[in-house]
C-alpha positions as CSV (number, residue, x, y, z in Angstrom):
1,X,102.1,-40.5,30.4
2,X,103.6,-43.8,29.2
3,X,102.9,-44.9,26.2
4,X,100.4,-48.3,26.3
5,X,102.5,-51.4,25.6
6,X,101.4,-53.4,22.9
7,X,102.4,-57.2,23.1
8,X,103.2,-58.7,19.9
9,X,102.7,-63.0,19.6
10,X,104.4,-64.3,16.6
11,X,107.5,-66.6,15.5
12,X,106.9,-69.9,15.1
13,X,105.4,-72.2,17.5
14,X,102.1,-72.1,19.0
15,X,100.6,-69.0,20.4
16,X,101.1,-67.9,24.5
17,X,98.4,-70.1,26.9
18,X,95.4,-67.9,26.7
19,X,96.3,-65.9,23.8
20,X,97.3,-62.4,23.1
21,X,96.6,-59.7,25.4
22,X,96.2,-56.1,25.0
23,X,96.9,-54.0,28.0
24,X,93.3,-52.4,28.1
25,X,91.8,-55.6,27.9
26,X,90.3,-55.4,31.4
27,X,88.2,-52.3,30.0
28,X,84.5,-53.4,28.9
29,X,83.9,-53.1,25.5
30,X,81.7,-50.4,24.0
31,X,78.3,-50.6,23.9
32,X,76.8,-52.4,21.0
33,X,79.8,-53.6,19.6
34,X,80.3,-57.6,19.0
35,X,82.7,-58.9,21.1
36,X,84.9,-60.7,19.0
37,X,86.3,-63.5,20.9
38,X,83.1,-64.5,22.2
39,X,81.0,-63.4,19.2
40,X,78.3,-62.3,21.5
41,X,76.1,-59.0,20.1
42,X,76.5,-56.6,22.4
43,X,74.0,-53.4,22.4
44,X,73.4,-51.8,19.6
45,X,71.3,-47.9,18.9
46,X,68.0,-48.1,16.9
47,X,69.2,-45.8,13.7
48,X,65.9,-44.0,12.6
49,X,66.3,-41.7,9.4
50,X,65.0,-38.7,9.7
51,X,63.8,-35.8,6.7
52,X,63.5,-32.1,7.9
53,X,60.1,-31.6,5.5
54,X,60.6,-27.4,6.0
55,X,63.7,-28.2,3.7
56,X,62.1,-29.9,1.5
57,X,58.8,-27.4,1.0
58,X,58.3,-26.0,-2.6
59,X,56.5,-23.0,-3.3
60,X,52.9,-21.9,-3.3
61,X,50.5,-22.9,-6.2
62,X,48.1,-21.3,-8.4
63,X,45.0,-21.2,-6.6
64,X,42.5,-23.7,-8.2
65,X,38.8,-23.1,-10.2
66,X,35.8,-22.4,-8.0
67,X,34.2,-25.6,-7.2
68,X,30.0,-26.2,-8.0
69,X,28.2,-24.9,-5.3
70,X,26.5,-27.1,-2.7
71,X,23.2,-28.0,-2.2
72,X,21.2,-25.4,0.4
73,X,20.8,-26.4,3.5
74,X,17.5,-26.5,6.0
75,X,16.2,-22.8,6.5
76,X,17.8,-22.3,10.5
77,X,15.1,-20.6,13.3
78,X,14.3,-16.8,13.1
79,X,16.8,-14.8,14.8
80,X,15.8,-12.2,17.2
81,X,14.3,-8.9,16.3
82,X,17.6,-6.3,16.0
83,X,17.2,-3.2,17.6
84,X,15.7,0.3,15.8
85,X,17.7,1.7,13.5
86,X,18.4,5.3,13.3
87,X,15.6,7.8,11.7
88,X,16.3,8.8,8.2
89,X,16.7,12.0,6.6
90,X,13.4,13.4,5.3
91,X,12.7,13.0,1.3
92,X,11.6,15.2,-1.1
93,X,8.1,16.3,-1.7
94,X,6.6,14.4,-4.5
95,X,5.2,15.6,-7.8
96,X,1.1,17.1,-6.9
97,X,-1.6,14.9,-7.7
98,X,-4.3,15.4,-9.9
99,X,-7.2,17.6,-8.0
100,X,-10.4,15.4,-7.2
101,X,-12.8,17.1,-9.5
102,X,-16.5,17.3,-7.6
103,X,-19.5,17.7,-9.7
104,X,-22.1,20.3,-8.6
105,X,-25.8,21.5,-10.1
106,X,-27.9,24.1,-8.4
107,X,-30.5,26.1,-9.4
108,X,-32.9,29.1,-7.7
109,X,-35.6,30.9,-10.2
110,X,-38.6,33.0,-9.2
111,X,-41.9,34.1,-10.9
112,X,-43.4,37.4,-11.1
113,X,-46.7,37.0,-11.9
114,X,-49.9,35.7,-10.8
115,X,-51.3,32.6,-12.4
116,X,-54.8,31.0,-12.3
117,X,-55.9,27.8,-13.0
118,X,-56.8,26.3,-17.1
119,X,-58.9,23.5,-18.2
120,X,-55.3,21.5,-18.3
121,X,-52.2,21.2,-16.0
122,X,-49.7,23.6,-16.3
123,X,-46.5,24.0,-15.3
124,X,-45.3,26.7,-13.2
125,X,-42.8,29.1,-16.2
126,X,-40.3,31.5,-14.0
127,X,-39.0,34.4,-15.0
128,X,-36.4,35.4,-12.9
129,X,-33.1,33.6,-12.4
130,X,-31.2,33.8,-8.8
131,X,-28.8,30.7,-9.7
132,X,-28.8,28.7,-12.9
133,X,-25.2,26.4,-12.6
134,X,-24.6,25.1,-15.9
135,X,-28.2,25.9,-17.2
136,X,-29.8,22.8,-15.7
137,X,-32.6,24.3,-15.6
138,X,-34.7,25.0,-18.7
139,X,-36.3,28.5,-18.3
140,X,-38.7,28.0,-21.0
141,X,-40.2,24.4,-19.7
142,X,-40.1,25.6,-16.3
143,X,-37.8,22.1,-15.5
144,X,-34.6,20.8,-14.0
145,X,-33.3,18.3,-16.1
146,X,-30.9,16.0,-14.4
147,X,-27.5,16.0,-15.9
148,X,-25.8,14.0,-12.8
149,X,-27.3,11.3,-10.9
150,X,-27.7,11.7,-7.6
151,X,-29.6,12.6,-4.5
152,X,-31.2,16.3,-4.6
153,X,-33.4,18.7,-2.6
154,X,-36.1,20.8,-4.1
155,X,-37.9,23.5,-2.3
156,X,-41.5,25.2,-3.5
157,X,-42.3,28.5,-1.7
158,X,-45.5,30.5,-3.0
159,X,-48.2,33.1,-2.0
160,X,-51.7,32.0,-1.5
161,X,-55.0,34.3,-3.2
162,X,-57.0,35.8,-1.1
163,X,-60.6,33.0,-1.4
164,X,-59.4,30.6,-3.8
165,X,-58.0,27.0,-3.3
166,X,-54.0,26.6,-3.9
167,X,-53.3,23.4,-5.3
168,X,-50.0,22.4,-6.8
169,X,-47.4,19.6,-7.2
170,X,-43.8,18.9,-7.3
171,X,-43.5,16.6,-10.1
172,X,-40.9,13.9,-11.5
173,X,-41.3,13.7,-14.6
174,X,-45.1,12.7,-14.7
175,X,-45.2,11.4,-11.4
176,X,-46.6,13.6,-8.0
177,X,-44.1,13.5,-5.7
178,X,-45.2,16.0,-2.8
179,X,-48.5,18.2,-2.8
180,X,-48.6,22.4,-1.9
181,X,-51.8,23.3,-0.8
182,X,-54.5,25.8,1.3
183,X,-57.7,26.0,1.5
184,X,-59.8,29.1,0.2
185,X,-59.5,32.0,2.9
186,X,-59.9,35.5,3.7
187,X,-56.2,36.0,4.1
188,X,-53.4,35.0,1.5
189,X,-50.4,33.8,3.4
190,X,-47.2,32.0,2.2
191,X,-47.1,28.1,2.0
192,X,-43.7,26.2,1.1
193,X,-42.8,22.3,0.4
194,X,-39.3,20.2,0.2
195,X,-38.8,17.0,-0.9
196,X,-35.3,15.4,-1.5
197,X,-35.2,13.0,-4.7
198,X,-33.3,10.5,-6.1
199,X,-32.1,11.3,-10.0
200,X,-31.0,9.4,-13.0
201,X,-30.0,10.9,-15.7
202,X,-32.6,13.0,-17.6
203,X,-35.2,13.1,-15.0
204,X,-37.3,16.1,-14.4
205,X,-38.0,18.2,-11.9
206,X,-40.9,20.8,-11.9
207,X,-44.1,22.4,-10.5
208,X,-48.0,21.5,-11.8
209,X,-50.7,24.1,-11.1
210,X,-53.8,21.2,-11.1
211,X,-56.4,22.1,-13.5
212,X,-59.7,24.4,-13.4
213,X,-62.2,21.7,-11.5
214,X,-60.9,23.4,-8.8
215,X,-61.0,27.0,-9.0
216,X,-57.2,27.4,-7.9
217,X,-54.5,30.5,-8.2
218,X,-51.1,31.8,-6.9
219,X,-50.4,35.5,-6.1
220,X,-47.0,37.5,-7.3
221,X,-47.3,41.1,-8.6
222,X,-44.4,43.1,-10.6
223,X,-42.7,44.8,-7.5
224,X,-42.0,41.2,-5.1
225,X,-40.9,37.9,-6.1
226,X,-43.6,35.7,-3.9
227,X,-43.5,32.2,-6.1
228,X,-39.5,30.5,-5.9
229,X,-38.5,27.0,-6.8
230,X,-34.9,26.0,-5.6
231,X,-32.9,23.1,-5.6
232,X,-29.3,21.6,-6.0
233,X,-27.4,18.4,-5.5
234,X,-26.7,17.1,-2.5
235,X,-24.5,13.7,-2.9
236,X,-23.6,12.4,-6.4
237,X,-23.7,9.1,-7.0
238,X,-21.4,7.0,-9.2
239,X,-22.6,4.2,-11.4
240,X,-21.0,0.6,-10.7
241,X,-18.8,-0.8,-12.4
């Protein structure tokens, strides 16, 4: 290729009409340069400056003190009910408990011998012991004492004599409570009375022959038992609190 010419205007005297030419003059000028000889500002590109921040990222810190804890917020709606979780393993027996201790009183005594009928009361003295729990009853009184309140039954059985009167009573401590009688007859037969009570403590139970007035007896001989008194408790009840 030939090398471009380059015209050179010097020497004295004015310069060539028109000026100086260079041989690529006909060729636009870049973009955004200033043309010189008209002083026009051609187009020029925006320069933005740019910083690539992954360059300039340091290292992690120390994480920071646990900040005061916020205040709590409204309680939310009840969730739904979860489904059944699976059935544990069974435990271990526990330790026994202490045995409920129940309270009991019962009495059955019989008498051996006749008895007939005094100016004064008396009370029925037995002689033979079937059942005496605890010695509630007193064999030489002839009388349950009461040692637990409660609710009892009491049960009189005798033998009538043969044309005399049988009178006697089941007694509360000096009150009648249920009457055992028969008329005089020619025949002696067996006559019994029950009565359930009520007890507090230290009551007494026992049997009245009534007194001579009334020509009155009861039968027994040494061989049978034909006069019994029985009773026992049948519900205990606790004081209140």
């Amino acid at each position: 290729l030939a090398s471009p010419v380059l015209l050179l205007c010097g020497g004295p005297g004015p310069p060539p009409s028109g000026g100086c030419r260079r041989c690529c003059d006909h060729l636009e000028p870049p973009e955004g340069t200033r043309d010189y000889r008209s002083g026009r500002a051609r187009n020029m590109p925006e320069v933005r400056t740019y910083i690539n921040m992954t360059i300039l990222k340091g290292d992690k810190g120390d994480r920071g003190e646990r900040g005061t804890p916020g205040k709590v917020g409204m309680e939310g709606p009840s969730g739904s009910l979860g489904p059944m979780g699976l059935k544990g393993s069974k435990g271990q027996a526990g330790a026994p408990g202490d045995p409920c201790k129940v309270h009991q009183s019962a009495f059955s005594v019989g008498r051996r011998k006749a008895l007939h009928s005094l100016e004064t009361y008396q009370a029925l003295i037995f002689d033979t012991i079937f059942v005496n729990a605890d010695n509630h009853f007193n064999m030489f009184e002839g009388k349950f004492v009461c040692v637990i309140t409660g609710v009892y039954f009491f049960n009189v059985n005798i033998h009538t004599w043969n044309f005399k009167e049988t009178y006697l009573h089941i007694m509360l401590n000096d009150s009648e409570k249920a009457i055992i009688y028969a008329q005089p007859s020619d025949r002696s037969i067996m006559q019994s009375q029950s009565v359930m009570l009520e007890l507090e403590l230290k009551d007494e139970v026992w049997v009245r022959l009534y007194k001579r007035e009334r020509e009155n007896a009861i039968y027994s001989d040494d061989v049978d038992v034909y006069i019994t008194f029985n009773g026992y408790l049948i519900r205990e009840q606790h004081s209140e609190l």
